[in-house]
C-alpha positions in Angstrom: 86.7 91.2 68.7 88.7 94.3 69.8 92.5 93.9 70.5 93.9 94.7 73.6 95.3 98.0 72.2 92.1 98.9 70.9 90.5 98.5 74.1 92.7 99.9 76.1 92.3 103.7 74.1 88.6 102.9 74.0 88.9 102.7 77.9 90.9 105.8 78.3 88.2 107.8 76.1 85.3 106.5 77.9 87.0 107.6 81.0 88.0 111.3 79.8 84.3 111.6 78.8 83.1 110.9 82.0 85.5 113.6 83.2 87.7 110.6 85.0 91.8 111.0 84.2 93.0 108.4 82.3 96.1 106.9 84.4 99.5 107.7 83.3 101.6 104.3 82.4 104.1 104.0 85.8 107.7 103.8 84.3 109.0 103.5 87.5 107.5 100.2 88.3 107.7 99.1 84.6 111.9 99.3 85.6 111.8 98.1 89.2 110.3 95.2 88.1 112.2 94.2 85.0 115.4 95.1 86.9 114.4 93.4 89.8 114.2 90.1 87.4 117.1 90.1 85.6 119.1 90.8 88.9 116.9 87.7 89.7 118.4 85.8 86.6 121.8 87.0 87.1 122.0 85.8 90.6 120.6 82.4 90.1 123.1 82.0 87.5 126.1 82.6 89.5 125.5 81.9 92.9 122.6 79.0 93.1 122.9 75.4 92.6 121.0 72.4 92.1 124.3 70.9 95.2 125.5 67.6 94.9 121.9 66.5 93.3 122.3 67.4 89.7 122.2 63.8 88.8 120.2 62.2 90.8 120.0 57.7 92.0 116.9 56.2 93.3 118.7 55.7 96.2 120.3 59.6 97.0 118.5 61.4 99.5 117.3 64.1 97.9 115.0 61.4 96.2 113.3 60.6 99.7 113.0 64.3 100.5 110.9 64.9 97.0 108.7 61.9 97.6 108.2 62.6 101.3 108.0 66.7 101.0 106.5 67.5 97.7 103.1 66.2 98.7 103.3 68.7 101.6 104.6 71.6 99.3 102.1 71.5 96.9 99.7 71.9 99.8 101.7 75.5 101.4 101.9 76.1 97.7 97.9 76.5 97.4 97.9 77.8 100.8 99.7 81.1 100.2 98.5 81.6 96.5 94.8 80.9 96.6 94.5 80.7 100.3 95.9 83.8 101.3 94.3 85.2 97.8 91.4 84.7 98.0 91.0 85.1 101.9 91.6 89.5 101.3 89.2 89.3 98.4 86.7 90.6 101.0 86.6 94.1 100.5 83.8 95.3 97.9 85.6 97.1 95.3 88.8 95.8 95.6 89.1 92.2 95.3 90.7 92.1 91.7 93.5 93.5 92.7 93.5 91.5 96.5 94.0 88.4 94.6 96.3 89.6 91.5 98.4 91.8 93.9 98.9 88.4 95.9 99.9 86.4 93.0 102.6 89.3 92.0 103.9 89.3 95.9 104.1 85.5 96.3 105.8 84.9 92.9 108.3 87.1 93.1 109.2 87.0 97.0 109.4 83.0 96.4 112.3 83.5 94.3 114.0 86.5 96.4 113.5 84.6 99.5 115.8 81.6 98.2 118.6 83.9 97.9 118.7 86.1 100.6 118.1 83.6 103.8 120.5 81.3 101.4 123.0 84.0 102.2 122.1 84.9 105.6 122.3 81.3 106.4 125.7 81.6 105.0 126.9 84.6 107.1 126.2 83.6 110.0 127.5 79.7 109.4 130.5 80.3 107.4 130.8 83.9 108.7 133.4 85.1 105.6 134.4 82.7 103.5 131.0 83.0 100.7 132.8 80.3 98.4 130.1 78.0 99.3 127.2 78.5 96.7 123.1 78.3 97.7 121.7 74.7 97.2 117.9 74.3 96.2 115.8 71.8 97.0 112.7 71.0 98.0 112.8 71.9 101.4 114.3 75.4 100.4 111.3 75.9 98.2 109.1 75.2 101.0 110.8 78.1 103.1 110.6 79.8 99.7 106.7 79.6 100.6 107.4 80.5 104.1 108.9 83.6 103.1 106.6 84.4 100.5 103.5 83.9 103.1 105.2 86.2 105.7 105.0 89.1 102.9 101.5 87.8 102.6 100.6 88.9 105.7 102.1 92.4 105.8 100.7 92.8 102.9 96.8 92.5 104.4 98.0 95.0 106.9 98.4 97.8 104.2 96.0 96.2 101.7 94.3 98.8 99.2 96.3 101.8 100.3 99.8 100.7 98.7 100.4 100.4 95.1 102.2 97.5 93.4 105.6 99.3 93.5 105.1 100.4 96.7 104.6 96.7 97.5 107.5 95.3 95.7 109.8 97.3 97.4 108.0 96.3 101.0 108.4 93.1 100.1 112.3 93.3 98.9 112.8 95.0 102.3 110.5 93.0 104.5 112.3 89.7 103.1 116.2 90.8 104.0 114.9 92.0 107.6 112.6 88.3 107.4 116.0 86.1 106.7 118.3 88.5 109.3 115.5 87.3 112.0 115.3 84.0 111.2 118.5 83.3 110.9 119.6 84.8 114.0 116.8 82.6 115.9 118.0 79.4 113.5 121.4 79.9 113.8 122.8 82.3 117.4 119.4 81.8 119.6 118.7 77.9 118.1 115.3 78.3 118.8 112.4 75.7 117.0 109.6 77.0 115.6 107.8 74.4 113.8 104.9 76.2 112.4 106.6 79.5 112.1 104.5 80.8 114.7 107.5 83.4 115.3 109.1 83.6 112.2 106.4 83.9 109.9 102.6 84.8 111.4 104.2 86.8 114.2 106.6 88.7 112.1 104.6 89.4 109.3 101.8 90.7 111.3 103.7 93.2 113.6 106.1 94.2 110.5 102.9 94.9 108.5 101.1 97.2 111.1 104.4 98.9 111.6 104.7 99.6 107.8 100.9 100.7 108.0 101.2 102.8 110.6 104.0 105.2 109.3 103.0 104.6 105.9 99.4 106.1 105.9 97.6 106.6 109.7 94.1 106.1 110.4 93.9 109.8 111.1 95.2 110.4 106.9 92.7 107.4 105.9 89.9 108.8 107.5 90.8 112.4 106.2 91.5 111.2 102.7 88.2 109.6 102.3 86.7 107.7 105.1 85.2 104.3 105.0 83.2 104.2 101.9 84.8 101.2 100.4 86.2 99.6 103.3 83.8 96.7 103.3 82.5 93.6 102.1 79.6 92.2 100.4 77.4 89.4 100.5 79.9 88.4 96.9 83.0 89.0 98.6 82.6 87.8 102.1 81.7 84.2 100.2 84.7 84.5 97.9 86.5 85.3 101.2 85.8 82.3 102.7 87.0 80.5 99.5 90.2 81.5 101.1 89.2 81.1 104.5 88.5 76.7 103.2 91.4 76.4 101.2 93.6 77.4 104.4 92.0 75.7 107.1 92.4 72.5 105.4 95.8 72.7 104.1 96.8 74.3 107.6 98.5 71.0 108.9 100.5 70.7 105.7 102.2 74.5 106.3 103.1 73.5 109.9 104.0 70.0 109.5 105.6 70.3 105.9 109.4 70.3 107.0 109.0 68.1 110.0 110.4 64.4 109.8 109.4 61.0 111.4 107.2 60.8 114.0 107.6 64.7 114.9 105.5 65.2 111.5 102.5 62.5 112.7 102.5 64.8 116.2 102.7 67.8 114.2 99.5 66.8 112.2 96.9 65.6 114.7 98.0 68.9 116.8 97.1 70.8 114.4 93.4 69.7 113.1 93.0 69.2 116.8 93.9 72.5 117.4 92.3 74.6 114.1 89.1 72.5 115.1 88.9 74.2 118.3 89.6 77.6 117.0 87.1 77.1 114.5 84.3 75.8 117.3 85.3 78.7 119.2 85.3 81.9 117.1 82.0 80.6 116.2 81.1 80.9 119.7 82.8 84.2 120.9 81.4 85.8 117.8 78.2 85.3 118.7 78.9 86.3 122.4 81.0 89.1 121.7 79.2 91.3 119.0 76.4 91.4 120.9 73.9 91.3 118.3 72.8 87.6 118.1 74.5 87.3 115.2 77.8 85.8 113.7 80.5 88.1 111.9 81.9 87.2 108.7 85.1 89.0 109.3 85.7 86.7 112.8 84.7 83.4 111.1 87.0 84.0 108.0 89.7 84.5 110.4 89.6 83.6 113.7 88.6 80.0 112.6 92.3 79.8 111.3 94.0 81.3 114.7 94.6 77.5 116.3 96.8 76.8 113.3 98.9 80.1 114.0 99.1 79.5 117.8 100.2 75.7 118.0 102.6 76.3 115.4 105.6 76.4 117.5 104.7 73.7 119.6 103.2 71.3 117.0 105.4 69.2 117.2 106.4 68.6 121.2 102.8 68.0 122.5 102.2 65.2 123.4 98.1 64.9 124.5 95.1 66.0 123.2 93.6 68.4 125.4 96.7 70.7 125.0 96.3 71.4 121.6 92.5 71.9 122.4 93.2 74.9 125.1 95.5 76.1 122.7 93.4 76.5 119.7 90.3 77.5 121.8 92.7 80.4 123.3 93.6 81.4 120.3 90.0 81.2 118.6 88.8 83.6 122.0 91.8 85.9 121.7 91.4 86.3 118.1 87.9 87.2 117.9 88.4 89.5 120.8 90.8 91.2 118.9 88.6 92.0 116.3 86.0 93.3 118.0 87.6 95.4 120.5 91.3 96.0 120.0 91.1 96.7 116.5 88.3 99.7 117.1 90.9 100.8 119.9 93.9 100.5 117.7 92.3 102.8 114.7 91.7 105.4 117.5 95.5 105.2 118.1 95.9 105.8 114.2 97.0 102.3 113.6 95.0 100.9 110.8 95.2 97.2 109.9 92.9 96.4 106.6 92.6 92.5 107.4 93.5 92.6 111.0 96.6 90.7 110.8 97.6 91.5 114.3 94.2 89.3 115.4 94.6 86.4 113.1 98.7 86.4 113.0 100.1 88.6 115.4 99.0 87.7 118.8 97.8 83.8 118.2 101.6 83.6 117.0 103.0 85.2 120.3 100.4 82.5 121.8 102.4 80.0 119.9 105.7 81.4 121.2 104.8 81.2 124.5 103.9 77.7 124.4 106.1 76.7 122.3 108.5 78.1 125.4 106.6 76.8 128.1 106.7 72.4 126.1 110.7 73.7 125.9 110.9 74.2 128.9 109.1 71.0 130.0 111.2 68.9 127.7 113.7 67.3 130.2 114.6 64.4 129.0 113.4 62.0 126.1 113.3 61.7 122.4 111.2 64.7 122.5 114.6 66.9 123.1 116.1 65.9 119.9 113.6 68.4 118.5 116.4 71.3 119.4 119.5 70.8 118.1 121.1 72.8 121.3 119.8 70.2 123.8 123.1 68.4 124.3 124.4 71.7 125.7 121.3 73.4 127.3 119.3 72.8 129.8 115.1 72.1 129.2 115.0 75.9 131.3 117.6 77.2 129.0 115.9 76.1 125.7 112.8 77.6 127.4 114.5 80.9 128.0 116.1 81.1 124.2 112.5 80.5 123.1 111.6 83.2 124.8 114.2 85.8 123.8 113.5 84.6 120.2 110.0 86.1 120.5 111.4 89.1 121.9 113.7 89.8 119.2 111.5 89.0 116.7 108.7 91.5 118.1 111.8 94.1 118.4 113.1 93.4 114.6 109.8 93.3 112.9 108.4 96.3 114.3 111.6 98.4 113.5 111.8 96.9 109.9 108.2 97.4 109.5 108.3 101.0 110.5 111.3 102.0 108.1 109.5 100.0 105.5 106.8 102.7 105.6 108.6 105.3 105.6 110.4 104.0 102.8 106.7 103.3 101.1 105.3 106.7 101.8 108.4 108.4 99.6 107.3 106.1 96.7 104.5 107.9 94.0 102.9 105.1 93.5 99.4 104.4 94.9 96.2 106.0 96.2 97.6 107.3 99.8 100.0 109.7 97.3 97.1 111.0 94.7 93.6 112.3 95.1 92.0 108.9 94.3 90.0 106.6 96.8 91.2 103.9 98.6 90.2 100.2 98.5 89.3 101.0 94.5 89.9 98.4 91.7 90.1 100.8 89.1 93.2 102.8 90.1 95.5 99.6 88.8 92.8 97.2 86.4 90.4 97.7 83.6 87.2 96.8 84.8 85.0 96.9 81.6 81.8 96.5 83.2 81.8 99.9 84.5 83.2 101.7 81.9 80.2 99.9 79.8 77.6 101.2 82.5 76.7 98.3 83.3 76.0 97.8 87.3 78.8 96.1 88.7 78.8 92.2 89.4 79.5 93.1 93.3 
């Protein structure tokens, strides 16, 4: 048995043999990263606390939250790192790095996101006086998650053209512009979102094909070297829908998690009534729309999942059946259709979206927003309206409208983060779109052994 050392030289000399350059250790990233920890360490030592819970009763609230949350966390938990993992393991050559890349994201955007929308939270409540430090709980660690996810989803936008720097540094941006929005929807606009229809699929999947877009073009993919490794296999599509499983069960958990009472019960059956028809449906429409008699891998992996992104925001107002059902059908339709013809259209615009977030997140959660508007705005009277906290003071047409404008400024702050974002990305040296290497390729960032052996490839 070799050591790690050992076979880390013997991996470099095989490769300069074979007349491949043997990558050059990154310092950069090496110091971003352990900077970016200790600052991590630093923080949490000074400004985060455990609030008035450090010794907890049977009987202190925070007791009930655990017992009546955690279940629900652990669920998110497995949604965003082998969900979301496993689900952009579907591209041939680079699934290694699909589902370590999304480990590396998650984990460290869980612990930035604590700290920043703890202090934008702060801002805008307490405007000036900071004195007041950031409590963690178990709800905050479920919107640690949320955060987390929304990264997630910008990163399938750009995935196997960034590197992990290039990443990090998305994701540090991605989550300060992710906490401004929310809170100014939370806090100014008091507008519910549930599911995080707005807040998380809608933003991440606009702020993500923003990034992409001024980051690296369709027009410099194509030119750099065309779509050789942008596809799947028989072995990836299945581990792909691994992901695909793990999400579509766990789907009423990430909507429902931080709902209480009998909100949480509505927010549930919406939800698998919802993702049911989705799923039914982008079964359907696939088979319909390609035209070839034939189902698509890439619409059932995600489509299927578009009914929990669209009846996100209004999980937890309807009150019937059948509407959840038009909404997760819609969303199943809309999201296949996406894929087969506006994602062709947008790559002729030089917009390229690796996992078509914009299909799967970005317009079934402006689907969610509008509904989530529309039950708003049909919320007159009833216990239904203590859903929004601003209902003592607004009108069921007001809420409506700040529903609405919520959407808009989320579209308006996502796309202008995510386009500064890739600028920012593009002036980092740190992944294939800045060297001469392919795209979508495993063995710019991991040792893959079995190669370097000669031996054929298990994909």
């Amino acid at each position: 048995m070799t050591s790690s050392s050992g076979s880390s030289s013997a991996s470099s000399k095989k490769k300069e043999e074979k007349g491949q350059p043997a990558h050059k250790t990154n310092m950069a990233f090496i110091i971003v990263l352990l900077t970016i920890q200790i600052v991590f360490i630093v923080l949490y030592a000074t400004v985060v606390s455990y609030g008035d819970h450090n010794d907890l009763n049977p009987t202190d609230p925070a007791i009930d939250d655990l017992n009546r949350i955690y279940p629900f966390y652990q669920d998110v938990h497995v949604m965003v790192f082998v969900g979301f993992g496993f689900l952009m393991t579907f591209l041939k050559k680079y699934s290694m790095s699909a589902v370590g890349f999304n480990l590396l994201i998650a984990a460290t955007m869980l612990q930035w996101t604590i700290l920043v929308v703890g202090f934008w939270h702060r801002a805008f409540n307490y405007h000036t006086d900071f004195s007041h430090k950031i409590d963690v709980g178990i709800k905050d660690l479920v919107a640690a998650d949320f955060g987390a996810a929304t990264v997630l989803i910008s990163f399938g936008a750009v995935l196997g053209k960034a590197g992990p720097l290039q990443l990090i540094i998305m994701g540090l941006f991605e989550i300060i512009i992710y906490g401004l929005n929310e809170s100014i929807g939370v806090v100014e606009l008091q507008a519910v979102d549930m599911g995080g229809s707005m807040y998380v699929h809608m933003f991440g999947a606009f702020f993500g094909c923003a990034a992409s877009f001024t980051f690296l073009n369709d027009s410099a993919r194509k030119e750099k070297n065309g779509n050789d490794n942008e596809g799947g296999s028989r072995t990836t599509d299945t581990f792909a829908m691994i992901g695909t499983l793990f999400l579509w069960m766990f789907w009423p958990s990430f909507n429902g998690a931080l709902a209480a009472g009998n909100a949480r019960n509505r927010v549930v059956i919406n939800t698998v009534l919802a993702i049911s028809s989705s799923a039914s449906c982008a079964f359907l429409f696939s088979y319909w729309m390609r035209g070839s008699g034939r189902f698509s891998m890439v619409d059932v992996q995600n489509a299927t999942l578009a009914g929990g992104v669209a009846v996100g925001s209004s999980s937890d107002l309807v009150i019937n059946a059948y509407p959840a059902l038009i909404i997760g059908a819609l969303a199943g339709m809309v999201s296949v259709a996406g894929y087969v013809y506006l994602q062709p259209a947008l790559q002729k615009c030089g917009l390229h979206d690796t996992c078509g977030v914009l299909n799967l997140h970005g317009i079934p959660g402006m689907i969610g927003a509008i509904s989530g508007a529309i039950s708003a705005a049909d919320t007159s009277s009833g216990h239904l309206a203590t859903n929004f906290p601003a209902r003592p003071h607004r009108s069921a047409s007001h809420q409506g409208a700040m529903q609405a404008t919520c959407m808009f400024v989320t579209l308006g702050i996502s796309i202008g983060g995510g386009l500064l974002a890739g600028f920012v990305m593009r002036c980092i040296p740190d992944g294939v779109a800045n060297d001469d290497e392919p795209l979508f390729e495993d063995s710019r960032y991991w040792e893959l052994e079995e190669e370097e052996e000669g031996n054929s490839h298990p994909y």
